[in-house]
N, C-alpha and C positions, 0 to 999 in steps of 0.2 A: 589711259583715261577713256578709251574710244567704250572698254567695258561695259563701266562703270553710268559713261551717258546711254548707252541702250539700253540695260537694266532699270534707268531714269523713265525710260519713256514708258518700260513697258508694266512698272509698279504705279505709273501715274494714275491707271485705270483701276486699279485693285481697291484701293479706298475708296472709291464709289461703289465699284460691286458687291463691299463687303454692304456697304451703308444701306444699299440701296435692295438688292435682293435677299439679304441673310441676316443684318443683324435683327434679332426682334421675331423673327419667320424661322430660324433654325437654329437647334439647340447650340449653343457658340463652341460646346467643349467637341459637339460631333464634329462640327466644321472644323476643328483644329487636328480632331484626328484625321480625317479624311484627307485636309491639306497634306500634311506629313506623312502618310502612309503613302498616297500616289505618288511626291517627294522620291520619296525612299525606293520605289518601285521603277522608277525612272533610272536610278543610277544603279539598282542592283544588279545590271546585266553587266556593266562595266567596273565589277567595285571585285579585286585583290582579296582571298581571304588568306592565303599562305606567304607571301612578300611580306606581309605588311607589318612590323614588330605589333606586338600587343600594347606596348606604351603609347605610341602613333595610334592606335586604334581607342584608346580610352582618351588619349586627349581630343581627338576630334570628338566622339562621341559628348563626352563632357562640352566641349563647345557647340555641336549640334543641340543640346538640350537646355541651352541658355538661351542661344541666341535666334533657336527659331520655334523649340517646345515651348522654354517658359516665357517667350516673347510674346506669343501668339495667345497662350492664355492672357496675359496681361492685354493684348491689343484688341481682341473681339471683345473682349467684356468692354472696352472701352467706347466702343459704338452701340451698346446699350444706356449709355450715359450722356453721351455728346453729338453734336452731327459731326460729319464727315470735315466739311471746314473747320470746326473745334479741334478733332482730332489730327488733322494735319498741321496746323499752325502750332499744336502743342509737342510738334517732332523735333520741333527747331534747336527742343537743347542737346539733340542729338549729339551735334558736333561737339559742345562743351565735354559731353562725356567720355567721347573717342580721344580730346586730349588729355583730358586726365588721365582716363586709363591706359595711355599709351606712354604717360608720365611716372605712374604708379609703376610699371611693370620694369621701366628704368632706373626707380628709384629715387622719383623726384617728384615733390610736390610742391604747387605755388597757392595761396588763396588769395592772388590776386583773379581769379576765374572766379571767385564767388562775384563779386561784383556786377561781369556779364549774369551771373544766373537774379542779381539781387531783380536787372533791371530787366530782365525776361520776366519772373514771375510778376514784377510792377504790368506789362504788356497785361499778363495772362488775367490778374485780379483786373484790370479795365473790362478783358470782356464779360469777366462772370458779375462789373456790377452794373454792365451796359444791358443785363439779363439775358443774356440771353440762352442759356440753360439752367435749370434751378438744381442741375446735379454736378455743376463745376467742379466744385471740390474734391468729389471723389473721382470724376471724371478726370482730372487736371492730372491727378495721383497716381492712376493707372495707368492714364499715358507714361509718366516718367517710368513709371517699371517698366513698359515694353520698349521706352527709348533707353535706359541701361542697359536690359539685355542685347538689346541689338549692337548696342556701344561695343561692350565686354567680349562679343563674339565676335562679330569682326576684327576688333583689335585682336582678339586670341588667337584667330587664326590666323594672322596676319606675321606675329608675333610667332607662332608655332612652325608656322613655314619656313620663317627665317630661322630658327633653329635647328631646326631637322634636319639631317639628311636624308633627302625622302629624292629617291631617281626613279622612281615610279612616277607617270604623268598626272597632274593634280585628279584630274576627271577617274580616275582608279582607285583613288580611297576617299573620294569625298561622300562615298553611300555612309560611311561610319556618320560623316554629320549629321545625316539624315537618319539612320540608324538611331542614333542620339536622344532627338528629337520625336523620336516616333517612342523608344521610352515613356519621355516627361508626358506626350500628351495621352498617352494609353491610362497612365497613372491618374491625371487627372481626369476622365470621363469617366473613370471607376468609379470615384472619390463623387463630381458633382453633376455627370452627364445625365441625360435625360433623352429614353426612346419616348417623348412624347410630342418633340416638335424635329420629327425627322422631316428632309427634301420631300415634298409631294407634287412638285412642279418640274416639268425638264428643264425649264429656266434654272430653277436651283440648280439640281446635279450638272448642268451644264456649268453653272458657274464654278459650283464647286472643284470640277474637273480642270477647269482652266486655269483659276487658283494652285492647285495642286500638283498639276503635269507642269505645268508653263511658268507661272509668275515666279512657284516653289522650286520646282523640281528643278529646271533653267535656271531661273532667276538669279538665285542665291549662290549656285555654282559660279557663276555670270561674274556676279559682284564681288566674292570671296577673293578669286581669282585674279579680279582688278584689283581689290586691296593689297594682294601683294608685290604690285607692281610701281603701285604708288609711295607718298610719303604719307605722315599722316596729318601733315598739315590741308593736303590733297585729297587725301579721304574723308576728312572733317566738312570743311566746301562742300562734296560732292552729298553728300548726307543730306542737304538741307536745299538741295536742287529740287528733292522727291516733293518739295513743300509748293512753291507756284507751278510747278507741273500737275500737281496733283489737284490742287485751287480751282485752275483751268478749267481741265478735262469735268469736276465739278460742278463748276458752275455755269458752264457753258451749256453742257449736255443735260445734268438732270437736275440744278438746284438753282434756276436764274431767279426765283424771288429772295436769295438771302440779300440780307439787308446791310448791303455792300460798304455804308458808310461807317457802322457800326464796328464791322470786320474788319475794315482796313485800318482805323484807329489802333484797334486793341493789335493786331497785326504788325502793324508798323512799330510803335514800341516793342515786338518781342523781336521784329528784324534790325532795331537799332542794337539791341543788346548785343547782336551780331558785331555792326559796327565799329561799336566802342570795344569790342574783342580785339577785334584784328587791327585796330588801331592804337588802342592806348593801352588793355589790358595785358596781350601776348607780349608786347617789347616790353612791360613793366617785369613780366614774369618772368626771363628768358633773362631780362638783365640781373633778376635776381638769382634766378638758378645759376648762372655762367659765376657770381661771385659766391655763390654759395660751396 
């Protein structure tokens, strides 16, 4: 767990910097390549190209390209939509995802979990009619694609490590995730990039740098690495820690006029959704899957 809280602390600050220095000021698909290329550039000095089967090497890569390529496009377009508190409060069905797909890949599924998501998006519609972004809807939407992908990959990896025989140290083939991921987002700045709103400030490229070496390049190794140490009842939890941590550092440092009584309402219902999960909905499921 010890992982998984220092990766908490140190993603708490990322969803400001994207908010606050890049989104809007730099093209979002450049930012996505940059994050993953310096990613990738990080672990290329330690990453195995003869050990490592080629099947190990497509699955991570396939994983590195869900869960941090097509993540990322999904997440910076999403703070062209929402603020920064939008966007973190709408991470929250995180966790529902990571137990489905940690269900699915078991070969089990319950729809007693819709129910959590019925009253999460009940939360989510409160704040889009408390107005307070007039782009919710597609904003709300995008979120959830970069909270699947994030789900999908972590479980995958998580899920891939326990199957493999892999006696090589994690940190020696995790450049393939990175690798991955540096695919998806090459593809997409072909496709929708733009040299017209590159870094002109050291501020940006600094940030962008910190993002990409540190938050990425560390980070995600960081946090992978704890998912496989965990359960995923435990991974699920820790997913949605990123969310008042991140709140915090927000609105303490650079957003103290959000209109806190607004946010906490619509907040508080998507954190009950939580609640009624791990109280009424998971032992509902769990009794059904055990008789199933």
């Amino acid at each position: 767990m010890g992982y998984l809280y220092s990766v908490t602390l140190l993603w708490a600050f990322s969803f400001s910097l994207i908010g606050v220095y890049l989104a809007g000021q730099v093209d979002s698909w450049f930012s996505v390549l940059m994050r993953v290329v310096l990613a990738a550039l990080v672990f290329l000095p330690f990453t195995k190209f003869k050990q490592v089967p080629n099947k190990l090497k497509a699955k991570l890569m396939a994983i590195g390209g869900i869960q941090l390529g097509l993540m990322y496009c999904f997440y910076y377009q999403s703070f062209l939509l929402l603020s920064v508190p939008e966007v973190l409060l709408f991470t929250v069905f995180t966790p529902i995802y990571v137990t489905l797909f940690y269900d699915l890949l078991k070969g089990r599924f319950s729809p007693w979990y819709l129910v959590t998501a019925a009253i999460a998006v009940a939360g989510a519609a409160f704040i889009k009619f408390a107005g307070i972004n007039e782009n919710f809807l597609m904003g709300f939407l995008v979120v959830q694609g970069a909270n699947l992908c994030f789900a999908i990959g972590q479980v995958g990896y998580k899920y891939v490590m326990e199957q493999e025989q892999v006696e090589l140290p994690q940190h020696s083939v995790f450049g393939y995730f990175y690798i991955g991921a540096t695919v998806v987002a090459t593809i997409a700045f072909s496709i929708f990039g733009s040299f017209d709103k590159m870094p002109t400030t050291g501020v940006q490229w600094g940030v962008l740098i910190y993002l990409g070496t540190i938050a990425s390049g560390l980070g995600y190794f960081i946090w992978n690495k704890g998912a496989t140490m965990v359960n995923a009842g435990a991974l699920a939890v820790m997913n949605n820690l990123l969310v008042p941590a991140g709140l915090i550092v927000n609105i303490v440092i650079w957003n103290r006029d959000v209109d806190l009584v607004k946010l906490s309402i619509g907040g508080g219902i998507i954190l009950l959704s939580l609640v009624v999960n791990e109280i009424w909905v998971k032992p509902k499921a769990e009794a059904q899957l055990a008789n199933s």
